[in-house]
N, C-alpha and C positions, 0 to 999 in steps of 0.2 A: 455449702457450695453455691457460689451466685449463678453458673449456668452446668443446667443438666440436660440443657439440649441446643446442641448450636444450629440447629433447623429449626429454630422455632417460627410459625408462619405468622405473618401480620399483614396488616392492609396500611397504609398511608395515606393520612389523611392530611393534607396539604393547603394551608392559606395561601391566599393570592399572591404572586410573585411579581412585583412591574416586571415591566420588559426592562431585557438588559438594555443597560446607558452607550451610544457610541460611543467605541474609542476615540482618542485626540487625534488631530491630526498631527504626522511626525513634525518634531522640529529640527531645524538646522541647530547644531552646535554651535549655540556663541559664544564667541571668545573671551578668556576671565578679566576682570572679573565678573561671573554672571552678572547677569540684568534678570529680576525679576518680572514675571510674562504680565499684563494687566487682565487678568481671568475675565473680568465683569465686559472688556470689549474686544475677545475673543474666544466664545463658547464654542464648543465643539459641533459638528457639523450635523443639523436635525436636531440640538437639541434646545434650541432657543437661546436666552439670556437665563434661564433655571436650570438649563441642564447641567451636564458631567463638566467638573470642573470650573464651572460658573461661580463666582465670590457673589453673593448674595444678602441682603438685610435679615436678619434673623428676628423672628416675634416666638418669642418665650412662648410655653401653654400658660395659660390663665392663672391655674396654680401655681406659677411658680413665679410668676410675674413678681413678688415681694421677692425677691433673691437681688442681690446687690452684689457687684456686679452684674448686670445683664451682656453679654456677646452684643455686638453689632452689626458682625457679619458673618459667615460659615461661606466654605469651601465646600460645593460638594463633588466626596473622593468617591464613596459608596455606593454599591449597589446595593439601592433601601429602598421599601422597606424587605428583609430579609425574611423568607418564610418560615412559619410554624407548622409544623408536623406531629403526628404520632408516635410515637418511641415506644415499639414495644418492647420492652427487655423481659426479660424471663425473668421467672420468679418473683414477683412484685408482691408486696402485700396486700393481703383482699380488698378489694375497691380501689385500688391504687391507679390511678394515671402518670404516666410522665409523657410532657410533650418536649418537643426539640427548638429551639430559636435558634434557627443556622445563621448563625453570625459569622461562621467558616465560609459562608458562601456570600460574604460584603462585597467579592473580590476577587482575583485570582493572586496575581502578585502583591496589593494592596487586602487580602484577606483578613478577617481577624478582628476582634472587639477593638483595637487601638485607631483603627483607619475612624470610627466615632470624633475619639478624641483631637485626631487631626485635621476635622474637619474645623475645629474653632482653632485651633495652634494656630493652622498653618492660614487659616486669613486672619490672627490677628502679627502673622510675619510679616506676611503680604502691606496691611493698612501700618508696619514699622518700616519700611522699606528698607528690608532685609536682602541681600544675596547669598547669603549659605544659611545651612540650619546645623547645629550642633544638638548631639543625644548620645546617650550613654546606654551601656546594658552589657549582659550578657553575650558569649561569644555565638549563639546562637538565638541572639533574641528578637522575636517577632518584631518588637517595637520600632527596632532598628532599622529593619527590613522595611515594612511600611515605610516608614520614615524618610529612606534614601528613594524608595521608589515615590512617593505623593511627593519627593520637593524635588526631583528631577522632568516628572507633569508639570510643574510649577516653574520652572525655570530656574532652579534655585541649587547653589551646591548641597552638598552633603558631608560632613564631617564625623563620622562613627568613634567611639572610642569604647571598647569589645573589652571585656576582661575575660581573662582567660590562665590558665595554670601557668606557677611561675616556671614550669620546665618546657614551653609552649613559649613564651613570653616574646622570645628573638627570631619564633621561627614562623615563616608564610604560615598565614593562616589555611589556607585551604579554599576550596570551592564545593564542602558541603553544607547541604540545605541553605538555611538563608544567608549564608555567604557567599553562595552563587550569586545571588539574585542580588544581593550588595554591591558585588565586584563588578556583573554586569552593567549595572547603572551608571559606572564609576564613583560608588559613594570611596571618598579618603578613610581609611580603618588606619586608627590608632591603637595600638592596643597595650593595656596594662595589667599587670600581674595580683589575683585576685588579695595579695598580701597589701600590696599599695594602693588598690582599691580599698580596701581593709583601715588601714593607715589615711588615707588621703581624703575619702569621701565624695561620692558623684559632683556633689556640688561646687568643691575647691576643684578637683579633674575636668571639668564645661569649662568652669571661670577660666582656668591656667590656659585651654584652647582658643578660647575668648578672648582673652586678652593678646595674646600671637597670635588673630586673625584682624584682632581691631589695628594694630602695630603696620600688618600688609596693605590699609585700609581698605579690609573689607565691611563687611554690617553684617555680624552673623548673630541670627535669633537661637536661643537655647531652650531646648526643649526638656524638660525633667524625663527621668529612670520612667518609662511606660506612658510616657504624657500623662502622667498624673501628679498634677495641678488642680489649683479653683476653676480654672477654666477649662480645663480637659475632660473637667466633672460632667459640664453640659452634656457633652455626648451622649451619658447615658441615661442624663435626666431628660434629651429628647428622648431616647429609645423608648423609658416607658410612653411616652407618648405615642409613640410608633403600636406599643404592645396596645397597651389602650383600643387603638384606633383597630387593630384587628381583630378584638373582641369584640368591638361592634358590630363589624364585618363576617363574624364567624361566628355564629352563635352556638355550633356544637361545640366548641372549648369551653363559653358560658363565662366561664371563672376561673382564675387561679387561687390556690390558697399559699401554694411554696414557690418561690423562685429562689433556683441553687446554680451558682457561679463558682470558678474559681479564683483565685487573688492572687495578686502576684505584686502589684506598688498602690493599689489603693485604689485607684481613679474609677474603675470601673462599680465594683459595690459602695462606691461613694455616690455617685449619681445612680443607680437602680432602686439603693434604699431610700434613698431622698425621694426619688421621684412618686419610686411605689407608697410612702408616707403621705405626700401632699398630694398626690392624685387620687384618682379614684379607683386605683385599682387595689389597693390595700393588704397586698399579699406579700408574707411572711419573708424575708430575703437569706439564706442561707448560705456563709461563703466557705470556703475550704482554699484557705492558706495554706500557698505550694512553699514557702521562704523562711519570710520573717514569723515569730511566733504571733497569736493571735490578738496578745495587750498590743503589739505594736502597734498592728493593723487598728484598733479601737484607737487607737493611739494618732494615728496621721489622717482616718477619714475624718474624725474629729475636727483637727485643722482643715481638711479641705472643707469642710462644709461650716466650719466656722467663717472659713471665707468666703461663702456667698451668703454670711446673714441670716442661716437658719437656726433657730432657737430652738437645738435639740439632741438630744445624746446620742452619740454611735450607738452609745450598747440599748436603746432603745427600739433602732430601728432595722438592725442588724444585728444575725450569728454568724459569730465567726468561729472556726473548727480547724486543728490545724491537719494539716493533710501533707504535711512536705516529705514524711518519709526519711530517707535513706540524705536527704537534701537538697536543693533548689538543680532541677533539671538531671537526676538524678534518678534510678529507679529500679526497682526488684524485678527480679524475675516474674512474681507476680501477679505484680500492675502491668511487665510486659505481656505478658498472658492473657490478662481483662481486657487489654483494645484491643488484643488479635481477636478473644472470644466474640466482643458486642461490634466486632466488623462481621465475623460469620453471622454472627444471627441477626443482624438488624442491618447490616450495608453500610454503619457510618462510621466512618474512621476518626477514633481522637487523637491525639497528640500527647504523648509521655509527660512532659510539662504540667499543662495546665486542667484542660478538661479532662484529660484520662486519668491525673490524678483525684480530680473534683469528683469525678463518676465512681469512680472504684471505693473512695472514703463513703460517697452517699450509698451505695447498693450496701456494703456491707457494713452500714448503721442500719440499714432497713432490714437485713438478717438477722442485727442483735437485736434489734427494738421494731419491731414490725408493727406492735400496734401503734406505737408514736405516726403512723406513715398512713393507717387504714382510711380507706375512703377521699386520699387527696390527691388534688389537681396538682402536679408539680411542674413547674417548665422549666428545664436544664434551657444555662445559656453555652451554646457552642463556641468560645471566643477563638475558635481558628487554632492555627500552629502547626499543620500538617508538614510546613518544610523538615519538622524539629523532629521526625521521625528517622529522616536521614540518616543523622547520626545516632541511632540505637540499629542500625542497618547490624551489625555485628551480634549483637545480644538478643536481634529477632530472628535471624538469619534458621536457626537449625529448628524453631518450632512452627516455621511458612513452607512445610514440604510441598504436597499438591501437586504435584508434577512427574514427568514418565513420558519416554518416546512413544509416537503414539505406534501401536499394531498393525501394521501393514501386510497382510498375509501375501503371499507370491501368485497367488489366485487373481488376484486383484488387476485388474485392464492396464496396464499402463503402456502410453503412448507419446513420442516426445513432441514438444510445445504444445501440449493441449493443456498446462498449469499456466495460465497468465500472472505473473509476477508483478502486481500494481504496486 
């Protein structure tokens, strides 16, 4: 049993947080077809020419300077670097640590390990003189969401194309979780039936919108399934940099020996194990495939990191484990159970998807194999996805009680307008 006590007491211990980035100032709606904004000579208010939103020259870490292509410039969406924490979870194996890299907390609306990867997309849309941006996913996919919110920052449309059940296929989507936050922005949502997503493939689906947006003459840049591309990889081969940098700063974490993610298109445990490889931090990357099985994944970070040059095996530098379960966005009773349990005893909420499935696969490898786990530094990457909870609102519903009118005995003073209603 992973928890035998959902009170468990812990302390937090917290690496430094920058101070949050001003928001933008609003923009006027201009009329189609957008104009994209020229970020580098109008920064957001306070925060110079490097701040929020600033398109900026980008210099690789040292290590990774041999990578070919190198970015030339980064957007920054983020709120970075993002803090590490203690994670106490129950029942760990003896000497066991796990810390937290709240990546959930990059952002509020731009949340999530992908706002990384958008930061190199969306200024190499920017330096294409792009006015929309095209991306594909799930009908509830983080990637999307970001996506439609960082290229409406940007001045830029948005064009979604959502798969979704072929008995859904003709009907409104809806306005839960991150299709609120979609619709609000105005991102365009296309959407196709996961048979013909099946049949047709992301890549020929962008093109086909592609092609009828270039016909309108517009310039729409396409973004891959999760921004995972060669260049979307950067993101998270700066993060290690980022990690790096706050081990210096923190010397009670000292070291890691595990870092465990979850995968969902690649991008992400493409650049962490890259990075963690060539850098100096040299610690273990463990992934847990929410999707596609786990040769796949060996399979595409391969190609991503064959595209920046590096001379070295996925299955070298990376485990991957598959952890999708019941199927992609998809989830047992269970796993609903494990993020209710580890938000009782620890405060942090994960997302059905991705980390709460990455977390529930890792806890209980560490119940069947506990020595494999004794005496190590682990840091769990939080990549976000809290909208994605919405829609298990039905399935979490009856085991969230906690609640009762409160007792108000008739003893009790009451006087009228003496409750101020703010």
């Amino acid at each position: 049993m992973l928890f035998r006590s959902l009170h468990h007491r812990h302390t937090l211990s917290t690496l430094p947080l920058a101070p949050p980035p001003q928001s933008p100032s609003p923009l006027k709606p201009p009329s189609a077809p957008r104009r994209a904004i020229a970020m580098s000579s109008a920064p957001s208010i306070g925060c110079g020419s490097s701040g929020f939103l600033a398109r900026k020259p980008y210099d690789a870490p040292s290590w990774a300077s041999h990578l070919d292509p190198i970015p030339s410039h980064i957007v920054s969406l983020g709120h970075l670097p993002t803090p590490i924490h203690r994670w106490e979870l129950p029942n760990l194996p003896r000497g066991t640590e796990v810390w937290l890299k709240r990546d959930d907390l990059s952002g509020m609306q731009l949340s999530g390990n992908k706002v990384r990867k958008l930061e190199f997309l969306l200024a190499d849309a920017l330096a294409q003189g792009a006015d929309s941006i095209i991306t594909i996913g799930g009908i509830q996919s983080n990637h999307c969401r970001a996506t439609a919110v960082a290229a409406k920052y940007l001045g830029l449309d948005c064009y979604l194309i959502l798969r979704t059940s072929k008995a859904l296929v003709d009907k409104d989507p809806g306005l839960t979780g991150n299709l609120l936050v979609e619709r609000l922005v105005g991102a365009q949502i296309e959407l196709v039936s996961k048979e013909e997503y099946a049949k047709i493939g992301s890549v020929a689906l962008t093109d086909l919108l592609k092609e009828k947006l270039l016909k309108k003459g517009r310039r729409p840049y396409v973004i891959p399934v999760g921004g995972s591309n060669s260049l979307g990889t950067w993101g998270y081969v700066e993060a290690i940099r980022e990690i790096e940098k706050q081990l210096q700063d923190f010397p009670q974490l000292g070291r890691v020996d595990d870092i465990v993610v979850a995968c969902g298109s690649g991008g992400t445990i493409a650049g962490l194990s890259l990075g963690s490889w060539l850098g100096s931090l040299k610690a273990k990357v463990h992934a847990f495939s929410v999707c596609d099985d786990p040769e796949y994944f060996y399979s595409y970070v391969q190609v991503l990191i064959d595209g920046l040059g590096a001379s070295v095996s996925s299955h070298d530098i990376v485990s991957i484990q598959n952890a999708k379960g019941l199927g992609y966005a998809m989830n047992t009773i269970e796993e609903l159970k494990f993020i209710r349990k580890v938000a009782e005893a620890t405060g942090v909420i994960l997302d059905p998807v991705y980390s709460g499935k990455a977390a529930y696969a890792l806890l209980n490898g560490m119940a069947e194999h506990p020595q494999k786990w004794e005496g190590r530094k682990i840091l769990f990457i939080h990549t976000g996805g809290l909208f994605g909870l919405y829609d298990k609102v039905d399935q979490i519903a009856s085991s969230v009680g906690n609640w009762q009118r409160m007792e108000l005995h008739e003893s009790i003073p009451r006087e009228d307008g003496i409750g101020k209603m703010f």
